[in-house]
N, C-alpha and C positions, 0 to 999 in steps of 0.2 A: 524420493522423499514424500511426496502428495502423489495419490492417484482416484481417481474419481471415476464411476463408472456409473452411467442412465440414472443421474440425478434429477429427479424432479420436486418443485417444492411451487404449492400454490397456497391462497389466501381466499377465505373466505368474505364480502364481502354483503350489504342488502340487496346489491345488485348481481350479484351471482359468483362464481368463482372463478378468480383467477391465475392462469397459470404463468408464476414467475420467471423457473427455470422446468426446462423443457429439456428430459432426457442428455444432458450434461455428461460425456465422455472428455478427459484429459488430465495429462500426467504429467509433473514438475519436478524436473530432476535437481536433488541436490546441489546445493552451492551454485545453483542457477540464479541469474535474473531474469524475470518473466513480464511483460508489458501484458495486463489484460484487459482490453480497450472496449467501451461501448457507449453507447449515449446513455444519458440521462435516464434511467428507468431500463436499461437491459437486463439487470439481474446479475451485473455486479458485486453488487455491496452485500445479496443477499447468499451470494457464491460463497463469498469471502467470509463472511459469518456461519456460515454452514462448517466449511473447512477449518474456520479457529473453534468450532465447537460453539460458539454462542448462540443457533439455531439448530434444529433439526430438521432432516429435508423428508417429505412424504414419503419418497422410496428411491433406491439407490445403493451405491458401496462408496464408501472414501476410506484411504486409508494414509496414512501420514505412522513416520517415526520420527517424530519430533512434534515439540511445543511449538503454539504459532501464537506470537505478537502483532495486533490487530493497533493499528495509528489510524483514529478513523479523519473523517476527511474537519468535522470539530476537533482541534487537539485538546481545546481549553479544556473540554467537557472531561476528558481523561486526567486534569491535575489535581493531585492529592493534597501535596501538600505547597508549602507556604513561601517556598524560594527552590530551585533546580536540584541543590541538596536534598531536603528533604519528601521531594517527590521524586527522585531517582532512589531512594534508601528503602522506600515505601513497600518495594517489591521484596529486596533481598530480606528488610525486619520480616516481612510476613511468611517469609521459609523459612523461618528463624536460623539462618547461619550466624554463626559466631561475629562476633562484632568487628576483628581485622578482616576478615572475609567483606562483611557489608562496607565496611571504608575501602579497601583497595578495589570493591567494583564500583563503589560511588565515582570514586576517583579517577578510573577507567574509562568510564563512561563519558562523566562531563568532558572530558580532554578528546574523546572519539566524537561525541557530537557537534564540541565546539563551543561549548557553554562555561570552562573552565573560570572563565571573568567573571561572568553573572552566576556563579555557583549559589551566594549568598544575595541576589535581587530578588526582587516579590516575581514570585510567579506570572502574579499577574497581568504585569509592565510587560511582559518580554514581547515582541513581535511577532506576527502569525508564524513565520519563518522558523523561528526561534522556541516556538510552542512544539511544532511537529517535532522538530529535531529533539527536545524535551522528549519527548512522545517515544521518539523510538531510542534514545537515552534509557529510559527506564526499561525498556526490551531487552536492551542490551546488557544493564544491571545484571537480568535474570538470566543470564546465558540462553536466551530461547535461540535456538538454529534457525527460526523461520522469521522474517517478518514481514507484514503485510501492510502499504499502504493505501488509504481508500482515498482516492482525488488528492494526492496530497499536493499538487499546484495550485490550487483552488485559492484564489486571492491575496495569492501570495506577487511580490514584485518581481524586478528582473534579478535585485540581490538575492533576497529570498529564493529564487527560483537556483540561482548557481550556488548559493551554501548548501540548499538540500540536496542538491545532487551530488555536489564536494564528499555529504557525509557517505550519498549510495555507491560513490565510488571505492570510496573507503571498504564500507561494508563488501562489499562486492570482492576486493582485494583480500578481505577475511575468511572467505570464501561462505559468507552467510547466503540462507535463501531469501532470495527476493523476490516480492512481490505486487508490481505497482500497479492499480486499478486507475484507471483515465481516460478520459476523452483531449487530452491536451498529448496526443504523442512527438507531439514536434519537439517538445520539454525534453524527452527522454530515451525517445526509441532507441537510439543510438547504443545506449545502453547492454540492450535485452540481449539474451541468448534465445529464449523463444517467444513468442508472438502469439496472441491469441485475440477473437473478436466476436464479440457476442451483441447479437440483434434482436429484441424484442423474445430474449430468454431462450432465444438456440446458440448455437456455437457456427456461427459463419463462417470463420477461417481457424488454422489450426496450421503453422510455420514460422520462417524465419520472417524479420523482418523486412529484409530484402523483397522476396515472396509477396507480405501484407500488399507493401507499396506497389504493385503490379496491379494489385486487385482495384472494384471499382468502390472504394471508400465510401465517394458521398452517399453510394445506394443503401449504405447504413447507418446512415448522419455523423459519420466523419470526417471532419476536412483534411484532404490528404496532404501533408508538409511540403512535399514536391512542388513548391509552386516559384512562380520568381516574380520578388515586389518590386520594379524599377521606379514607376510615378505612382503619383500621389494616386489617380483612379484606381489605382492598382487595390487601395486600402480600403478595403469594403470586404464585407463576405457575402 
């Protein structure tokens, strides 16, 4: 599905150039789900935007057969319109499919995401939880094969945390491609078919999950799941 090969992509800055992603090899097979994990500034987000097309990378190959849906880690910033309806229709009006076409993926969609109730509530009321899910709703609208979430844990609760992944198992079952960018893999590894981990814009690890967990995490500011909280001392990082 995705294949990416000696991607490099830097930024120009007053203080000199920097380089984001660093020779980037890796390839994502079809109706896969993919974890791809990194701290805070590894060049994630700017992978992910490379691969949905919304950046160019200085040099490189990527090649994809299919559309990629980008849920970035703000969902609000992605809502169109004015209630779950009309920001999931948003997509299919603008390929201008026939109007039964755009109702039975409205329809589709909200009941896949979970939003079926709140079809007709203000957008803007709905919950972080409930935004994302929104988010990749309207993905799903457009029959894109690929979607890609950036942080989507990111302040969400412990509800939130089990609806959204309620929906990636779903998806998952669809056999859509997945794609979840994180530093919270304890949310979701469980998940993945493959594993990947990027440190300071290389590609540190390249396996199975299982595999990841072996590795030594924190040497890439990941905290590794494996751990066991019995007392309260134990809650600290």
């Amino acid at each position: 599905m995705i294949k990416v090969k000696n991607l490099n992509k830097s930024f120009k800055t007053f203080d000199g150039t920097h380089h984001i992603l660093k020779n980037i090899s890796l390839e994502i097979k079809a109706s896969s789900f993919t974890v791809i994990a990194g701290e805070n500034g590894a060049g994630k987000s700017v992978l992910m935007s490379i691969i949905a097309g919304l950046e160019k990378a200085d040099s490189g190959l990527i090649e994809t057969n299919g559309q990629c849906g980008l849920v970035f880690q703000e969902a609000e910033t992605q809502i169109l319109g004015e209630t779950p309806r009309e920001d999931i229709a948003f997509g299919p009006k603008n390929l201008k499919w026939p109007d039964d076409k755009i109702k039975s993926a409205i329809e589709k969609s909200l009941i896949t995401c979970g939003l079926k109730e709140k079809a007709d509530y203000p957008a803007r009321f709905l919950s972080g939880g409930e935004k994302r899910r929104l988010a990749v709703g309207c993905m799903l609208a457009m029959d894109l094969p690929v979607i890609i979430l950036d942080e989507p844990y990111a302040n969400l609760d412990y509800k939130g945390v089990k609806q959204l992944n309620d929906l990636l198992k779903q998806l998952k079952k669809e056999k859509k491609t997945i794609i979840v960018l994180t530093h919270e893999i304890e949310k979701c590894l469980a998940l993945c078919d493959s594993f990947f981990i990027l440190y300071k814009g290389e590609k540190v690890f390249d396996g199975t999950a299982e595999e990841g967990l072996k590795k030594p995490l924190e040497n890439w500011n990941i905290k590794n799941p494996l751990v066991s909280y019995r007392k309260l001392s134990d809650l600290v990082w």
